[in-house]
C-alpha positions as CSV (number, residue, x, y, z in Angstrom):
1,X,197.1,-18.7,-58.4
2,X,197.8,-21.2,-55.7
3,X,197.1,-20.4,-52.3
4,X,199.8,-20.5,-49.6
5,X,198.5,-20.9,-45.9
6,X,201.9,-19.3,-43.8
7,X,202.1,-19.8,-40.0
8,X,204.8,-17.1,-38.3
9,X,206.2,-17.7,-34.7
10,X,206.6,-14.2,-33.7
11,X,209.7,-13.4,-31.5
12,X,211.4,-10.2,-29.6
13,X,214.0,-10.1,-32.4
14,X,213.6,-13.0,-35.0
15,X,210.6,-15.0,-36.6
16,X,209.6,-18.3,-38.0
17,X,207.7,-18.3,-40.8
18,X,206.6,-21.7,-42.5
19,X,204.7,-21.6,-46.2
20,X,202.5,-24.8,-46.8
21,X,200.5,-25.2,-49.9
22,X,196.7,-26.5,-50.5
23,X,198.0,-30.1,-49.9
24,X,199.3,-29.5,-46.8
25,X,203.3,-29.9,-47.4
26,X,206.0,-27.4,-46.2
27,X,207.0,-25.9,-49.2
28,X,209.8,-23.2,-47.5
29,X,210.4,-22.6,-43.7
30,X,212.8,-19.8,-42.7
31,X,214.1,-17.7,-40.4
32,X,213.6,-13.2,-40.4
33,X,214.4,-10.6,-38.3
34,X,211.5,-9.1,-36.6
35,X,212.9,-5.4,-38.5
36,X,210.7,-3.6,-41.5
37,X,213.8,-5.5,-44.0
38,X,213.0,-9.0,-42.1
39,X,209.3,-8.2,-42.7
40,X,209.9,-7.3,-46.2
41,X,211.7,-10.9,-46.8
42,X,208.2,-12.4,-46.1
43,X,205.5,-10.2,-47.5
44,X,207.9,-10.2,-50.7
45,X,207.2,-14.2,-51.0
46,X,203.2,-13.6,-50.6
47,X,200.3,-12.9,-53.1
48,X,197.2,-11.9,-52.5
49,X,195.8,-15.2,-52.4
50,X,197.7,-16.1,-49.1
51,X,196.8,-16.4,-45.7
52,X,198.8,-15.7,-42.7
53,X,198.4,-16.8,-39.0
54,X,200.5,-15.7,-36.1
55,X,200.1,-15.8,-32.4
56,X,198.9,-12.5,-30.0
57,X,202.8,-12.1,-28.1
58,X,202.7,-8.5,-26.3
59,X,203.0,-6.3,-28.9
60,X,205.7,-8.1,-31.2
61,X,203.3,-9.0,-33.7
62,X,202.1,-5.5,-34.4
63,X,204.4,-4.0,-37.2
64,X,204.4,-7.6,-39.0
65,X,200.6,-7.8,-38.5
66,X,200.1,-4.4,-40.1
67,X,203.0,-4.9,-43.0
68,X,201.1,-7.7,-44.3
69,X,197.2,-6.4,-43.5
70,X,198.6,-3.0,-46.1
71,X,199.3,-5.6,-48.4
72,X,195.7,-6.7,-48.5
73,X,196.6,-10.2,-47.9
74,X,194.2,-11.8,-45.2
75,X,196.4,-12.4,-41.6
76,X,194.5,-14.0,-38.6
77,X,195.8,-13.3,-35.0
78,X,195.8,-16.5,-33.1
79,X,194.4,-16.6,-29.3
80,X,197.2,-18.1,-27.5
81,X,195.1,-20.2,-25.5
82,X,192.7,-21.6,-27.6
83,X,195.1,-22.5,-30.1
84,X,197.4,-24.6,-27.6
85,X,194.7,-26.1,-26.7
86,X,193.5,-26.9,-29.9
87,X,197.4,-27.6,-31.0
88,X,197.8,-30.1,-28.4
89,X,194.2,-32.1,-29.4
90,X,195.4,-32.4,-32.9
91,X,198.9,-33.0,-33.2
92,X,200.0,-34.2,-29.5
93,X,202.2,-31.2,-28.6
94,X,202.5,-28.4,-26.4
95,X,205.2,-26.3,-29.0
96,X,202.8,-23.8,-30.8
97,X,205.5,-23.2,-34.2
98,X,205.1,-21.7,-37.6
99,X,204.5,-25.4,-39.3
100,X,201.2,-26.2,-36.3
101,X,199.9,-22.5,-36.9
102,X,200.2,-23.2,-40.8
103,X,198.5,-26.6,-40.4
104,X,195.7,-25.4,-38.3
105,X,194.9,-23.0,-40.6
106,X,194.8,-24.9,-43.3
107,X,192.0,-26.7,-41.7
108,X,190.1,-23.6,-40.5
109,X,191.0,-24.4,-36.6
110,X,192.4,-21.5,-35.5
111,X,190.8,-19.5,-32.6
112,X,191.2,-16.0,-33.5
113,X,191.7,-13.2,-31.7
114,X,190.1,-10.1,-32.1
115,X,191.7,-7.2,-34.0
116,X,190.3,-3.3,-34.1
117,X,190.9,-1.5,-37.5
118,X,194.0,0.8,-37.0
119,X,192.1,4.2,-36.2
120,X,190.6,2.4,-33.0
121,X,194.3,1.3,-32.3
122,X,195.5,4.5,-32.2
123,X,192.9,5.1,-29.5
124,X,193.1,2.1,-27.7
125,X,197.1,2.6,-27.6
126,X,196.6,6.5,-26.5
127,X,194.1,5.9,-23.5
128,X,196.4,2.7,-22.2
129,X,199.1,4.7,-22.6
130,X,197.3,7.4,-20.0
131,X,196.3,4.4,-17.8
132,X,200.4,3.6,-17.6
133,X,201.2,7.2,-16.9
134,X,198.9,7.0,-13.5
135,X,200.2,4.3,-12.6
136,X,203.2,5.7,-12.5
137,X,201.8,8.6,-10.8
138,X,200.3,6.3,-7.7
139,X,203.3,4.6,-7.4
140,X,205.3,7.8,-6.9
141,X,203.0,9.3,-4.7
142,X,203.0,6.0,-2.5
143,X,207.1,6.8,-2.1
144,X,206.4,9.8,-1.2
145,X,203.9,8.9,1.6
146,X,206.5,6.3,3.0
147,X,208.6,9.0,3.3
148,X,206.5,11.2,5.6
149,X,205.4,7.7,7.8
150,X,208.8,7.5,7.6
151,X,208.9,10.5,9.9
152,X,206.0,10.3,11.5
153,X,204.6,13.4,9.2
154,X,200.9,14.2,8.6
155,X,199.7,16.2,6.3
156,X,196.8,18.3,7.4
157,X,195.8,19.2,4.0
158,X,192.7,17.3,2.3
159,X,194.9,16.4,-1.0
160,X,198.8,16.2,-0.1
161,X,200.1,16.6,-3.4
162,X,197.8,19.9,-4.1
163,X,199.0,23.3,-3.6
164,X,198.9,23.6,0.0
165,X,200.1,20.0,0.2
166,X,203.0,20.1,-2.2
167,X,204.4,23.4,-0.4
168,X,204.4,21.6,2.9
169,X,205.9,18.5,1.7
170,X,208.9,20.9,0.7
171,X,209.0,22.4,4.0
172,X,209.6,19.0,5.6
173,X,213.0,18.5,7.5
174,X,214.4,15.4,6.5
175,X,217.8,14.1,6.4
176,X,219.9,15.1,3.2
177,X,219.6,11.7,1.5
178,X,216.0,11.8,2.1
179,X,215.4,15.2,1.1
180,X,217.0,14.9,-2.4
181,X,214.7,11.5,-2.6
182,X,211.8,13.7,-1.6
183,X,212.8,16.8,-4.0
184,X,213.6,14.0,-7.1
185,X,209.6,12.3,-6.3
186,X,207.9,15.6,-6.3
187,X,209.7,16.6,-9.8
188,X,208.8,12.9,-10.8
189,X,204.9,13.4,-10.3
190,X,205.2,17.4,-12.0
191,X,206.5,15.7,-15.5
192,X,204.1,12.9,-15.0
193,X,201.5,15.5,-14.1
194,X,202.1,17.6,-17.2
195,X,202.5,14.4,-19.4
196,X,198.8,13.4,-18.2
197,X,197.6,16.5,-19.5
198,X,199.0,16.4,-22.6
199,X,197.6,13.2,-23.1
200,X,194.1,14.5,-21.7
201,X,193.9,17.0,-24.5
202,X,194.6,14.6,-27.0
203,X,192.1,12.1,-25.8
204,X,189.5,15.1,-25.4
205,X,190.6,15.5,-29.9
206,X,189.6,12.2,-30.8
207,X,186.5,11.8,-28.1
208,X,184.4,14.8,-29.3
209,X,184.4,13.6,-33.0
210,X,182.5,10.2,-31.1
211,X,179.4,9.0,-31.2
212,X,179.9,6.4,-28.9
213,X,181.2,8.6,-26.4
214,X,178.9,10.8,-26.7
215,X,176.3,7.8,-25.2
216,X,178.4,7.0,-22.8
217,X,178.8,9.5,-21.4
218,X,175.1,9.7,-20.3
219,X,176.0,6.5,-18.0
220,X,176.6,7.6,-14.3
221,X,180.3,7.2,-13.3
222,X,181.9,7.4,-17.2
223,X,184.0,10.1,-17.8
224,X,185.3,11.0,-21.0
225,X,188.7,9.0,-20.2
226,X,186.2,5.9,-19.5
227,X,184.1,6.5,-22.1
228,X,187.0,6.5,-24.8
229,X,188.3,3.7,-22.9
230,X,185.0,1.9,-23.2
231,X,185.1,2.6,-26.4
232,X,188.3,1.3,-27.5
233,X,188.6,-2.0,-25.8
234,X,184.8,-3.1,-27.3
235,X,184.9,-2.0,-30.5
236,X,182.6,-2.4,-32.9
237,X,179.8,-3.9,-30.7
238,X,177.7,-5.8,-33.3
239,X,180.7,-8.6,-32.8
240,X,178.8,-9.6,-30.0
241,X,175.7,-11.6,-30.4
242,X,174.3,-10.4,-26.8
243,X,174.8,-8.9,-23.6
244,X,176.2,-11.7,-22.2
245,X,179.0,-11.9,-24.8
246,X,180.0,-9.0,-24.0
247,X,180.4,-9.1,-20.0
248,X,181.7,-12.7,-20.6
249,X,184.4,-11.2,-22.6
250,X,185.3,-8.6,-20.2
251,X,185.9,-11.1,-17.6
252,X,182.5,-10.3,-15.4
253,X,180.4,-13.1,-15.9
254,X,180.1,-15.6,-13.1
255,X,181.6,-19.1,-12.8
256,X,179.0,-21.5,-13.7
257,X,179.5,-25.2,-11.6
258,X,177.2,-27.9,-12.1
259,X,177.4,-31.5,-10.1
260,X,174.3,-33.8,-11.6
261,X,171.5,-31.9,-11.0
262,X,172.6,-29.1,-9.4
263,X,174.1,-25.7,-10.4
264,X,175.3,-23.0,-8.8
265,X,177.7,-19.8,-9.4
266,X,181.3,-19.0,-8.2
267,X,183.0,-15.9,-8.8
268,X,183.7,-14.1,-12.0
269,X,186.0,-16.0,-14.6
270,X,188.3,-12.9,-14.8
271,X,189.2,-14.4,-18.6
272,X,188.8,-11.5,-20.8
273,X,190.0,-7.7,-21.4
274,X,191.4,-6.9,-17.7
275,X,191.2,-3.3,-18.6
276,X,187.7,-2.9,-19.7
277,X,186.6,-5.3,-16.6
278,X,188.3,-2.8,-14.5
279,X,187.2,0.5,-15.8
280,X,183.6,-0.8,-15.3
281,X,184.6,-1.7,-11.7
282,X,186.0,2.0,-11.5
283,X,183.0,3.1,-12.8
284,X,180.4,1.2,-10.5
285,X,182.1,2.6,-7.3
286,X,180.8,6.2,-8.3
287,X,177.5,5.0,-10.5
288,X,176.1,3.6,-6.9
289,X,177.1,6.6,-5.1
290,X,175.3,9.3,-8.0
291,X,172.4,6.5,-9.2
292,X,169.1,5.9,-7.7
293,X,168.8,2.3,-9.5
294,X,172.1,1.3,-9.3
295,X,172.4,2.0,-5.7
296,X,169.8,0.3,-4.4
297,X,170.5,-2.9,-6.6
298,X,174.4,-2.5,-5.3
299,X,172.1,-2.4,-1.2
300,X,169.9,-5.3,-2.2
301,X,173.6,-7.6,-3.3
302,X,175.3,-6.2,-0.5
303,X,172.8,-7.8,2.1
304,X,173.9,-10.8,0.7
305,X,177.2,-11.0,-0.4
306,X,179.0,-7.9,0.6
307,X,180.0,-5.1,-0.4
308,X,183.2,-6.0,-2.4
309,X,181.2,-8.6,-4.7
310,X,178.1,-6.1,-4.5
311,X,180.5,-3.5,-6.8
312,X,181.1,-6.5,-9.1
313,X,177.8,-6.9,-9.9
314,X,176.8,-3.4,-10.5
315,X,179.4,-3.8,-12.7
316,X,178.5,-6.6,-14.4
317,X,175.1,-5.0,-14.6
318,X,176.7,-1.3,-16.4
319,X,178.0,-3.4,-19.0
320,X,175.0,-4.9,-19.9
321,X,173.5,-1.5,-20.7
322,X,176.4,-0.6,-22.3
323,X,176.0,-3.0,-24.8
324,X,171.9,-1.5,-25.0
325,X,172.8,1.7,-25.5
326,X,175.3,1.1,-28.2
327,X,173.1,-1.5,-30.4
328,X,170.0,0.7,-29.9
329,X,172.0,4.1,-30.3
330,X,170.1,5.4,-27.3
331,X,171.3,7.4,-23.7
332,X,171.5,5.6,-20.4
333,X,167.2,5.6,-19.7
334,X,167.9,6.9,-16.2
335,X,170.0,9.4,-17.2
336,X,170.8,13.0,-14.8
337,X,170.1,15.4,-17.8
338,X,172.0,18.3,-15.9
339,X,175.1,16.3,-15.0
340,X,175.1,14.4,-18.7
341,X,174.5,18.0,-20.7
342,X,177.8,19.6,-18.3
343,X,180.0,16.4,-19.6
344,X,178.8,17.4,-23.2
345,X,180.0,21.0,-22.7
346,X,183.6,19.8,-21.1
347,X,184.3,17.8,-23.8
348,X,182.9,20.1,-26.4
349,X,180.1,18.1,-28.1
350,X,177.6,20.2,-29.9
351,X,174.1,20.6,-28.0
């Protein structure tokens, strides 16, 4: 059976899809709608024997990506970036289409981009998904604070949008514009509120049937949420060859300049999974507050950077024993056994 190598520009609403064959000539190049019949017009023209390439855009490439990957034909999801720049090496253009994609796989040049089985999907999709919701959350509560500045309020309560807090903020006299704005925020942050915890609970399902989280938790400053997180936005973590793999691809590893002889490092390279880089920041703001080693390495980079870059390091640092404790399948070696056993019980894992 003759092999087909099929590049797909992936739109909003419709796709490209070019089929070359083993000697490198456009056979058919079409147009379908980015719907499960447009999808079905492709995967009905491929066999087993093909291979598909298409480029990571948002999230358009998802249902496509899965139609064909159920049909156990083998799809590759192209790094954007590598594969312009690749593109443009080879064939003198910066226009990424269906016929380039097919073309550089044909020739085993594209730079792919990493793809979790579904399960971890799922998982990666519901923990963003709470990351959105807080957002949300702050953004509302920042409205809300304008508001009081607004009128010179302060709250005397520790946590404004607590008990205490949230019956003083409807005791406020405000203007009758401003007090429907006011009354319309707090039910905003009460749905978001009980939408978190919905999502909590389901997070907590999928975390205690974990073995990963359950090592991750033992780390100072991962909570289940993190841990999940953690979890989701590695991986399996035998696709990195080292340490450093892994912190380079989360964005944490320093610039590396070199002029002649001499080298020297600039800030991190921030290329890499945004989220993952800033959980572990998240993380490294309470690990040097509740760890004896981590504090006093986040003191000894202070004294000579600051405090800002001091976090990034620790940070940097977390991730590299990360990636110990999930290749060796061991707890954090510095481990609180009294705080790490009380995370086990909240989440429900067996002692």
């Amino acid at each position: 059976m003759t092999t087909h190598y099929v590049g797909v520009d992936v739109g909003k609403t419709r796709c490209r899809a070019a089929l070359m064959n083993q000697k490198g000539t456009i056979e058919k190049e079409f147009f379908f709608e980015n719907t499960p019949n447009g999808i079905q017009q492709l995967t009905s023209l491929l066999s087993s024997e093909d291979q598909v390439v298409m480029e990571s855009t948002a999230n358009m490439w998802l249902p496509l990506y899965e139609a064909i990957d159920n049909k156990h034909i083998k799809v590759v999801l192209a790094n954007p970036m590598k594969t312009k720049a690749i593109a443009s090496a080879r064939v003198k253009t910066d226009k990424v289409d269906a016929k380039i994609l097919a073309h550089l796989l044909r020739a085993d040049l594209v730079a792919e981009s990493y793809v979790p089985p579904k399960q971890l999907r799922d998982i990666r999709a519901l923990v963003r998904h709470r990351l959105s919701l807080t957002k949300i959350r702050t953004m509302v509560k920042n409205k809300v604070h304008a508001l009081t500045d607004k009128y010179g309020y302060r709250c005397e309560y520790s946590d404004m949008f607590g008990v205490s807090g949230l019956k003083w903020l409807k005791s406020l006299e405000m203007n009758k514009l401003d007090s429907l704005v006011l009354e319309n925020h707090l039910l905003h942050i009460e749905s978001v509120n009980l939408q978190i915890k919905r999502t909590d609970e389901a997070i907590l399902e999928s975390a205690v049937e974990d073995e990963d989280v359950r090592l991750l938790l033992s780390l100072p400053g991962v909570d289940v949420r993190t841990a999940l997180l953690l979890k989701s936005e590695i991986g399996r973590i035998d696709r990195f060859l080292d340490y450093k793999h892994l912190v380079s691809w989360a964005g944490l590893a320093p610039r590396v300049h070199q002029s002649g002889n001499v080298l020297w490092n600039g800030g991190i390279t921030k290329c890499g999974s945004s989220i993952l880089r800033w959980a572990m920041i998240e993380a490294a703001h309470t690990a040097v507050r509740c760890d004896e080693r981590f504090c006093e390495f986040y003191g000894r980079v202070k004294a000579r950077r600051g405090g800002s870059k001091a976090v990034v390091a620790v940070a940097n640092r977390m991730l590299k024993v990360v990636w110990v404790m999930l290749v060796r399948r061991e707890v954090y070696s510095g481990v609180n056994q009294r705080l790490y056993e009380e995370k086990l019980n909240r989440v429900g894992f067996d002692m």
